[in-house]
N, C-alpha and C positions, 0 to 999 in steps of 0.2 A: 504494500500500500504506500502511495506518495506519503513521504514525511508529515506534509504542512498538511493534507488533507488527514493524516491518521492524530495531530497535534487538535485540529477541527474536533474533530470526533470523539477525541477525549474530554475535551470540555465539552461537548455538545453532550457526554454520555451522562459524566459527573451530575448533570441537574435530576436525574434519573426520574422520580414520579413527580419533581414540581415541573419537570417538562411535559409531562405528559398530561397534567391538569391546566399547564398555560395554553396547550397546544387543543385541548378541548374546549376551553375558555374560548379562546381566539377563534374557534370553528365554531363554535356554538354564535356567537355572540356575531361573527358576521353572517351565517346561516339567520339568524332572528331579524336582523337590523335590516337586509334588503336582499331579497330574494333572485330578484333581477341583476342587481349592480354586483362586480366584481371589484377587488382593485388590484395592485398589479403584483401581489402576492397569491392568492388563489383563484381557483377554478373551479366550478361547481357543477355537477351534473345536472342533465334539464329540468330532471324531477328534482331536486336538490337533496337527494339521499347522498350522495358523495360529496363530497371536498378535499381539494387537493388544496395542501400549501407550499410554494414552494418558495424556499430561501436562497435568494444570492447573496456571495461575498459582499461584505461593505467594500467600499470603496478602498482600494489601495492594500486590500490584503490579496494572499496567495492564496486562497483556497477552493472550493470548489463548491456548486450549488449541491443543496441539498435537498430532498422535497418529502413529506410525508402525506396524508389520507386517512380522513374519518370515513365512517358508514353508521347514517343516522344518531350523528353525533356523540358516535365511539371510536377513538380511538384506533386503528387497524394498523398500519403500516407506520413509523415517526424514523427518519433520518436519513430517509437511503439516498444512496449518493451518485452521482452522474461523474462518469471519467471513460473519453474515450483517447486513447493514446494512439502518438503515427511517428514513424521511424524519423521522419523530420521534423516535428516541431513537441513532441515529448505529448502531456495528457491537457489537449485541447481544453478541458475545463477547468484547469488551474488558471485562478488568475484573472478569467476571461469577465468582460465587461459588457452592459447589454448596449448595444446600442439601437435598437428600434423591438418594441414589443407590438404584436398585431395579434387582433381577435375576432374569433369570427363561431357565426352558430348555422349547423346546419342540420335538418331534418327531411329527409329524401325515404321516399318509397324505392329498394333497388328490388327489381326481379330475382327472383333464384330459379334457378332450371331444374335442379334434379336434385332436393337436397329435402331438411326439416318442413320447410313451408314453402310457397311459393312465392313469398316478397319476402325483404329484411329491413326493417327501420335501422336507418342508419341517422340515428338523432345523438346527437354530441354536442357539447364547446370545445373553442378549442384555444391555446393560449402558444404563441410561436415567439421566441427570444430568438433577439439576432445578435450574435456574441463576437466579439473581438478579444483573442488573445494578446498578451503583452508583444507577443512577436506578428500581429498584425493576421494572425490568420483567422478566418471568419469561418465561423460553425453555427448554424441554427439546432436548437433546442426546440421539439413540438410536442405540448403535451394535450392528449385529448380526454374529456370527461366524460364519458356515454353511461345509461341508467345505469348500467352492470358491468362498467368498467370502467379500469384508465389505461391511457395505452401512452406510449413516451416512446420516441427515438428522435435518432442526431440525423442532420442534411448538410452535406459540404456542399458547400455554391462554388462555382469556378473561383479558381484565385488566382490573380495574377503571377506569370510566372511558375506555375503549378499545375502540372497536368493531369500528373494520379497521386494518387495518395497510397501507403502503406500503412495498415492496422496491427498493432502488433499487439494490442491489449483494449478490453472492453473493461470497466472497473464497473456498470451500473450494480446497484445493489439493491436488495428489500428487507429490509429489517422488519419483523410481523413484532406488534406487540401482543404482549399476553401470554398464556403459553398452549395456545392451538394443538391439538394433534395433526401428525402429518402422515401424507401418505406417499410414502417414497420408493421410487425404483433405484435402487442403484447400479450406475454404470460400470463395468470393468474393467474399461478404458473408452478413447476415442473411436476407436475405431469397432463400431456394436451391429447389432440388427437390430435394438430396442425391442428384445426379447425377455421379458424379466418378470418375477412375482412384485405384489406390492406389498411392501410393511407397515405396519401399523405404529408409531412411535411418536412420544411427544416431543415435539418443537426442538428440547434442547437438546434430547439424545441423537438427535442428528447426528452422522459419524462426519468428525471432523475431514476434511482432503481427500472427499470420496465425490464424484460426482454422479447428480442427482440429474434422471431423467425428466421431460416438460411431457403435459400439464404436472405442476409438484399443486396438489391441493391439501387445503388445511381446513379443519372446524375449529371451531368455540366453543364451549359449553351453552355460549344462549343462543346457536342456531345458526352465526352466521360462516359462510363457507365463503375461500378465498382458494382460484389456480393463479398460478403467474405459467404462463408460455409465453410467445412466439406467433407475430404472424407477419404475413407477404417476406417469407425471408426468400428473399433472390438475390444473384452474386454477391452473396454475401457467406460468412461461416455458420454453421447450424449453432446454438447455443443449449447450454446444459448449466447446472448450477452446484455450488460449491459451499458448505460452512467452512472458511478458511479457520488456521488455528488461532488460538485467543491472542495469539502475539501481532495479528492483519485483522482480525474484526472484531470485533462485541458484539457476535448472534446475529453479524449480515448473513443474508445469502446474496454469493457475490458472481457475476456474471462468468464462464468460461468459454471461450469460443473455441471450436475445432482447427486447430493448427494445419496447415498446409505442411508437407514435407519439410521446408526449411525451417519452422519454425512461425514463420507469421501467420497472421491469424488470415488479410483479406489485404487484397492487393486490386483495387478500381480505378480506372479514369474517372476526374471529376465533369459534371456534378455527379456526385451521388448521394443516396439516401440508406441507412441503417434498413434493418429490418424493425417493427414496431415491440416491444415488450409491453405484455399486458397482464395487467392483474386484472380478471377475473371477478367479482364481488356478488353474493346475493342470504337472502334470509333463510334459503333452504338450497339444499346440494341440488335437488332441480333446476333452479335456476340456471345454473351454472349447464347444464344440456340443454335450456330453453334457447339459450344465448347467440346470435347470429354474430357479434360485433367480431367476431375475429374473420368472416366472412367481408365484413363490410370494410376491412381494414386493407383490402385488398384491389386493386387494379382492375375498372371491366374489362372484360372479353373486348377481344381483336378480331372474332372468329366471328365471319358475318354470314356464313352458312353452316346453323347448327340440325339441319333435317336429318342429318347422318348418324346422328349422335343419338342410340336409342337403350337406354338400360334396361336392364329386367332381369332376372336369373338365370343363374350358368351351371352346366354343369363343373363337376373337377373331379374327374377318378385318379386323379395320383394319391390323393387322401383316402379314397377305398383301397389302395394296392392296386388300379388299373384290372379290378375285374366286374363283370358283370352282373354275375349272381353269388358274389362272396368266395368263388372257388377259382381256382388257375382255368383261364381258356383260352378263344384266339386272340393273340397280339391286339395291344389296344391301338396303334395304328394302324390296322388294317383294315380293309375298305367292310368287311363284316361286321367288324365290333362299331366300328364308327355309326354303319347303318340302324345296327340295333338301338345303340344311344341316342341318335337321329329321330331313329320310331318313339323311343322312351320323350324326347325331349318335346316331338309333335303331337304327342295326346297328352301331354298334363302341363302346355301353356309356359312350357319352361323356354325361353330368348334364345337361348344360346348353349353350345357345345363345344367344350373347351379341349383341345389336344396335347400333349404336353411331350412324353417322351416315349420308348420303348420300357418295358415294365423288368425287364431281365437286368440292364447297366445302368438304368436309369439315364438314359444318353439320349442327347435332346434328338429330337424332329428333325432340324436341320445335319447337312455334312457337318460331321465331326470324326472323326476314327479313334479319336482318345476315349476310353469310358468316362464315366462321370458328366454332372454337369458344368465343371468349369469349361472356360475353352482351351483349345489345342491349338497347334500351329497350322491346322489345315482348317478349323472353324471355319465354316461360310455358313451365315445366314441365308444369304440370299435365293439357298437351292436347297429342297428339302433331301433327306437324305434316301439312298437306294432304296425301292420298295413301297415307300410310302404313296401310295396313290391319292395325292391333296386335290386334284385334278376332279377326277371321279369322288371323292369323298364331298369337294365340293358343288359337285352339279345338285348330288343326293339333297346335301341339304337345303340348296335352292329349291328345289321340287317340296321339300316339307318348311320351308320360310323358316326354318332353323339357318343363323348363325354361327360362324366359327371361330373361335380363340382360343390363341396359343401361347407358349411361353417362351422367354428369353434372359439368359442367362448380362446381366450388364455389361458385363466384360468383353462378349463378342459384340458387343456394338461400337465400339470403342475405336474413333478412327470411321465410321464410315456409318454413322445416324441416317443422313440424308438417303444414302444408297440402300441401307437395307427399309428404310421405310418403302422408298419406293418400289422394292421388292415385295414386300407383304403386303402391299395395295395389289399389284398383279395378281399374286398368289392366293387374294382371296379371304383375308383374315382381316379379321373386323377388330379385332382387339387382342391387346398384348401384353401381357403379364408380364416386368420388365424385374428381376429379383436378385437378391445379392449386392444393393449397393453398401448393406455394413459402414457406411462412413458419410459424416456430414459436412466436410470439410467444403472451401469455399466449390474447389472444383467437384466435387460431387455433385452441388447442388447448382450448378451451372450445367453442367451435363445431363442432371436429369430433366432443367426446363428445358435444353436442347431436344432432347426428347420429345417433351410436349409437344414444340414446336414442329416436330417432323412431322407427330402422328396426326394431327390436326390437319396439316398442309394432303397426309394422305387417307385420310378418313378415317383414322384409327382411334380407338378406345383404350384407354390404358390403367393398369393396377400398375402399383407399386410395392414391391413386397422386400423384406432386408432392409427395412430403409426407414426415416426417421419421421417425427409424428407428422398429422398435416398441419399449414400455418393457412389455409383459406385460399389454395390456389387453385382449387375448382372452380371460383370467382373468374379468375382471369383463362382458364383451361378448361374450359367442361367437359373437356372429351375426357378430366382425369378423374375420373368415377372411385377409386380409392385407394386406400393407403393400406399397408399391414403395422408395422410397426406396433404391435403388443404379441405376449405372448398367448397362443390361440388353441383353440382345438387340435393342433394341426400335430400339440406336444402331445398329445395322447396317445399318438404310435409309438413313442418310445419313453415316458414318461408317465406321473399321475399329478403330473403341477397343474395342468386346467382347472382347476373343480369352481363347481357353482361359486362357492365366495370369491374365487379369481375373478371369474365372469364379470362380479360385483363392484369389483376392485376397479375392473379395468374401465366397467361403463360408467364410475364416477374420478378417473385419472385420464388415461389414453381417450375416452370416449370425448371427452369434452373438446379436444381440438379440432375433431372433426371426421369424418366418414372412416370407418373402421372394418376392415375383412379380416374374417376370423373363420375362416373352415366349417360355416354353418354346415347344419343339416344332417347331423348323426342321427340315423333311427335306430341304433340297437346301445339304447343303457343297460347298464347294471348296477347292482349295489357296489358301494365302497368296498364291502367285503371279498366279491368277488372279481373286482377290476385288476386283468393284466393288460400292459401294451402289448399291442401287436402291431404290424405291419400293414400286413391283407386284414381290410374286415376291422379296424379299429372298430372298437365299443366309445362309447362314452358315459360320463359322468352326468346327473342330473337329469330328471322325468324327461319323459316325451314332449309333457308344456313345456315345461324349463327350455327345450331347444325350439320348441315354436313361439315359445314368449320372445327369443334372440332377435327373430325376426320384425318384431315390433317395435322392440329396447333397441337394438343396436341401428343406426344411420352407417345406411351399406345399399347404393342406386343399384348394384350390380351382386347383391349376395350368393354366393354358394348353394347348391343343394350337391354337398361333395359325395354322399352315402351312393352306394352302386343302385341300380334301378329298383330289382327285388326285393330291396330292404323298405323300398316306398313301398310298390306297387301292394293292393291293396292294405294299406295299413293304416288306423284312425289317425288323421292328421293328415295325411297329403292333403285332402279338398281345401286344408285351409292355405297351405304353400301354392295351391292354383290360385287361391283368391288374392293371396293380400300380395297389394301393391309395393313398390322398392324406392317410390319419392312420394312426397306429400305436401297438400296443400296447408296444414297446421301441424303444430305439436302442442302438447302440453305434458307437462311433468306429473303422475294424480301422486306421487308416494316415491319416497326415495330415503331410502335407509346406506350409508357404504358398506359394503362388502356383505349385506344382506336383504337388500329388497330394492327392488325398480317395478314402479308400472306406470307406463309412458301409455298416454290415449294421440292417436294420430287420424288428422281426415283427409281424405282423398274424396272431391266432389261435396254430396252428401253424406255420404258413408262415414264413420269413424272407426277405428280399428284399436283395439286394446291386447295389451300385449305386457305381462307380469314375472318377473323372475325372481328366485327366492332364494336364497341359504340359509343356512346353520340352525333352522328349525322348522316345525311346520307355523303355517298362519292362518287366522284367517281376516279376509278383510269387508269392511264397509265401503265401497267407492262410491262418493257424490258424484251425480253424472250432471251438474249443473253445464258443462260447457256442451252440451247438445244445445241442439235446435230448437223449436217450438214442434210441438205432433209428438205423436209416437212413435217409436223407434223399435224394430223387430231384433232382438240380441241374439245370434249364434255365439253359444258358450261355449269350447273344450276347457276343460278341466284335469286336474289329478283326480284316479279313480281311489279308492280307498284303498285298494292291495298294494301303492305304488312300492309301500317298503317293500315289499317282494318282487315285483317285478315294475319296474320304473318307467317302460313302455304301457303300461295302459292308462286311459283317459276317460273321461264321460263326456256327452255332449246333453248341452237342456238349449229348450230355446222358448223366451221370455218376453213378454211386450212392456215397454219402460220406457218413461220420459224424463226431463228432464230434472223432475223435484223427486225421482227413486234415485236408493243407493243399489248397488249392485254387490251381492254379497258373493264372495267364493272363498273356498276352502283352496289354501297351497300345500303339498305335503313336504315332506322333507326333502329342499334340495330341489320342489316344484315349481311351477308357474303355472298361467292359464293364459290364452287367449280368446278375443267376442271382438264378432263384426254386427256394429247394431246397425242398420240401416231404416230408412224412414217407412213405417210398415204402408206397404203398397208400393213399393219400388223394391225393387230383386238387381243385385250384381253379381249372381249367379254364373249368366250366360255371356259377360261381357268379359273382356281380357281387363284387369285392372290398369294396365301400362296404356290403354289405348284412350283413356277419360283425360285425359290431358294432351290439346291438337297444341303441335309444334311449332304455328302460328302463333303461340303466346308473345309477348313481348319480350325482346329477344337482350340478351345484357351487352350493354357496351354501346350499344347501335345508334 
């Protein structure tokens, strides 16, 4: 830590709880005084539930701004500190002076395409210092106030004499007052897949010099929930967070950026702009998944023909082991197995038919001669490998309006983006599962918008798997339908880390930044007792509901139904994987417990779709169904059946007439969930494709 800033910080710590009563005084009392009026210390959100204050050096000292944050006139965050350092002029907020502050309020309806809801209020203040360092180099400071958030990052404006800039350290920090529990991933270095369990620990046992995966969220004892992530991070380094030892902070968490080979962190020509840092804020962990602002922190689309772009469910037999009916048969590239999967995917409404590798080396699609999926010296994407008839595989699917997607290893793209994209437009592939980037460093994440950009320019759909959380770049990329980055279903082949409270874990951590693919669609549970990994035929962990609740709880435009055919085909619960839709026009949070309870209600149209997952006990609940509509509403219930202890695949179905002043009672069992599509009674979405109630004529983002 700079000297004079950690000299700051000491005396800023020293005042200890008379600061933190001045600092509620002083927010209290300008929250009371003028609602509207700011001055040129804080910033308030529209609803005025938040307030930022933020302190500049006096005049003529060395040190650096500092800024903290109420929520509803508590106390939340006090001290944390802004430092962004460059190989030429040392840490730009040392020192630095304001010379011009501008403010501005803006409240805009943005469209969303394929996400929570179909608009996002993007309603904030916003407060921009323009700062001169002693050595004359100018940096803007921008902080924004939105109902359920703050978000802060640095803008270099051209400087004279100065082309690019070199970053060799981000110092910002978040000091949380209080002592919140936390819920922490930790990192085992830079270089991850952001495959990890979550912990449960308070605030201070944080391990010192260990780095902390984003979303990190925290509670309170009175309710209130705080994530700090990350959004629009483009060429720039991915960020992670750090409790330095007591000798560099007093209980920050301090910013770490992913190092390039040499050592620095982010090398740009100017102008450039930071990526945004956001906390996060709300009175229940719900909120905090209701949230679009990390969405809205992001750049529109450039993409002025989105007709291509159609999600819906896929299948993935490399999570069955590549067989059909749970036993060894014909090669799952072959023009046989393809067709069968083709049939499976044309009578139960399912989009798309994903292909991946041969099931014996695991050795991609494309030329390779090396086993495995890294790449070899002879790797070509461009030409699928001997045998594979993609040709005929894809006339098939033409004739049945099934779709195809495949996978690609990152590495073979590596050098020639443009060329193999335009290669798999030829070839017929709608979308592409691009995996293994394990690193967030400035060039990874330059590479993978590169990406974007190919597949967009060739119609292509794309996942990101191995790779780190989202920051709202579906915003500006729609074709990018989602992220993996948590640990997923996918660990049950060779592992028992998934389990329901993971699930829990991840859809109030990982979940929160944004679209999340997780290996849905296991039909064959079992008890805890009797769970081994396997290969072929993984089992899973938690009821039948529990994995059709996934489908409601987790935001995924493009989810999985990975389980091989016959593990569906007649089994209770597919009719509701035909019905329910993969984007929606609303969310709402009805109940959220971490690491033991979510039930998200979502609508599509008129319809609303509810959807409950549970852990570490049974429950049961009351749901007000006040956010319906006016009329009656017809509810298709699946539920846990009473045997689930014994066998975890079975369910009951009731079906119930309910408006808007019923509650909706259901039983969850252990480790359960439930899902209900209530629709308005005299109207049936039976015989409709859900994917098709939304024409692509909507208003289009960016345009």
């Amino acid at each position: 830590m700079n000297p004079r800033l950690s000299n700051f910080r000491n005396t800023y710590s020293k005042k200890g709880a008379c600061l933190s009563a001045l600092l509620a005084l002083l927010m209290a009392a300008s929250a009371s005084a003028t609602a509207a009026r700011e001055d040129h210390n804080t910033l308030t959100s529209p609803d005025g539930r938040i307030q930022v204050l933020i302190q500049m050096p006096a005049t003529g000292s060395m040190e650096s701004p500092l800024w903290s944050a109420s929520f509803r006139d508590r106390p939340l965050l006090t001290g944390c500190a802004l430092g962004l350092a460059t190989a030429d002029a040392g840490d730009l907020m040392v020192g630095a002076r304001v010379q011009q502050e501008q403010r501005r309020s803006v409240n805009e309806r943005v469209p969303v395409l394929f996400g929570k809801s179909d608009h996002a209020n993007n309603r904030f203040r916003e407060v921009r210092y323009a700062l001169e360092t002693p050595q004359h180099y100018r940096v803007d400071v921008v902080f924004r106030c939105y109902d359920d958030a703050i978000a802060l990052r640095y803008e270099l404006p051209a400087q004279p004499h100065v082309a690019s800039v070199t970053i060799t350290n981000e110092s910002t920090s978040f000091r949380l007052e209080g002592q919140p529990t936390a819920f922490v991933q930790y990192l085992e270095h830079y270089k991850t897949s952001h495959e990890h369990n979550v912990m449960s620990i308070p605030y201070p046992d944080i391990q010192r010099g260990a780095l902390l995966d984003l979303p990190l969220t925290f509670s309170w004892q009175d309710g209130t929930y705080v994530a700090i992530t990350e959004a629009s991070l483009r060429r720039y380094a991915g960020m992670s967070l750090m409790r330095p030892s007591e000798e560099e902070s007093h209980g920050d968490l301090v910013c770490r950026l992913t190092p390039l080979p040499d050592g620095t962190k982010v090398v740009r020509p100017l102008p450039m702009q930071t990526p945004w840092r956001v906390v996060l804020i709300g009175d229940r962990p719900g909120a905090l998944l209701e949230s679009e602002t990390i969405f809205c922190l992001n750049d529109p689309s450039v993409i002025k023909d989105i007709s291509w772009i159609k999600p819906g469910k896929i299948t993935f037999p490399w999570w069955n082991g590549d067989v059909y009916d749970g036993q060894p048969g014909q090669p799952i590239l072959s023009f046989e197995m393809a067709s069968k999967y083709i049939d499976f995917c044309a009578r139960h409404r399912i989009s798309t038919h994903s292909m991946t590798s041969t099931e014996t080396t695991v050795t991609p699609w494309y030329q390779q001669s090396k086993p495995g999926v890294a790449p070899g010296p002879d790797t070509d994407v461009t030409r699928p490998r001997p045998g594979f008839d993609l040709a005929g595989i894809r006339r098939y699917a033409d004739s049945k309006q099934v779709r195809l997607w495949t996978w690609v290893h990152q590495g073979a793209l590596r050098g020639r983006v443009e060329e193999a994209f335009a290669a798999f437009e030829k070839l017929g592939w709608r979308g592409m599962m691009v995996d293994f980037f394990d690193h967030d460093d400035q060039a990874s994440i330059e590479f993978a918008e590169s990406i974007l950009e190919a597949a967009a320019r060739h119609h292509i759909m794309i996942h990101f798997h191995g790779v780190w959380k989202p920051t709202g770049w579906e915003r500006t990329y729609p074709n990018l339908m989602n992220h993996e980055g948590a640990l997923n279903l996918e660990y049950l082949k060779w592992s028992d880390r998934c389990t329901p409270e993971h699930d829990l874990m991840m859809a109030f951590t990982r979940l929160i930044a944004g679209p999340m693919d997780y290996h849905l669609g296991g039909f064959r549970a079992v008890p805890r007792a009797q769970f081994k990994p396997r290969n072929v035929a993984p089992n899973v962990l938690g009821t039948r509901c529990h994995m059709l609740g996934m489908y409601v709880c987790f935001d995924n435009p493009n989810p999985m139904m990975a389980d091989y055919p016959t593990a569906y085909e007649g089994q209770p619960g597919l009719e509701f994987l035909e019905l329910v839709p993969t984007w929606w026009d609303e969310t709402k949070v009805l109940a959220g417990q971490v690491g033991e309870l979510l039930v998200t209600a979502r609508r599509k149209g008129a319809t609303w779709y509810l959807g409950g997952i549970s852990a570490k006990q049974p429950r049961v609940l009351a749901l007000p169904l006040e956010f319906l509509g006016p009329g009656r509403y017809t509810a298709r219930i699946w539920k846990d059946a009473p045997d689930t202890d014994s066998d975890p695949n079975h369910l009951t179905t009731e079906t119930l007439n309910l408006s808007s002043s019923d509650r909706l009672n259901v039983r969850l069992a252990l480790d359960g969930g439930f899902v209900a599509q209530l629709s308005l009674s005299g109207q049936s979405n039976t015989g409709a494709h859900p994917e098709s109630q939304r024409p692509l004529s909507r208003p289009q983002i960016g345009l």
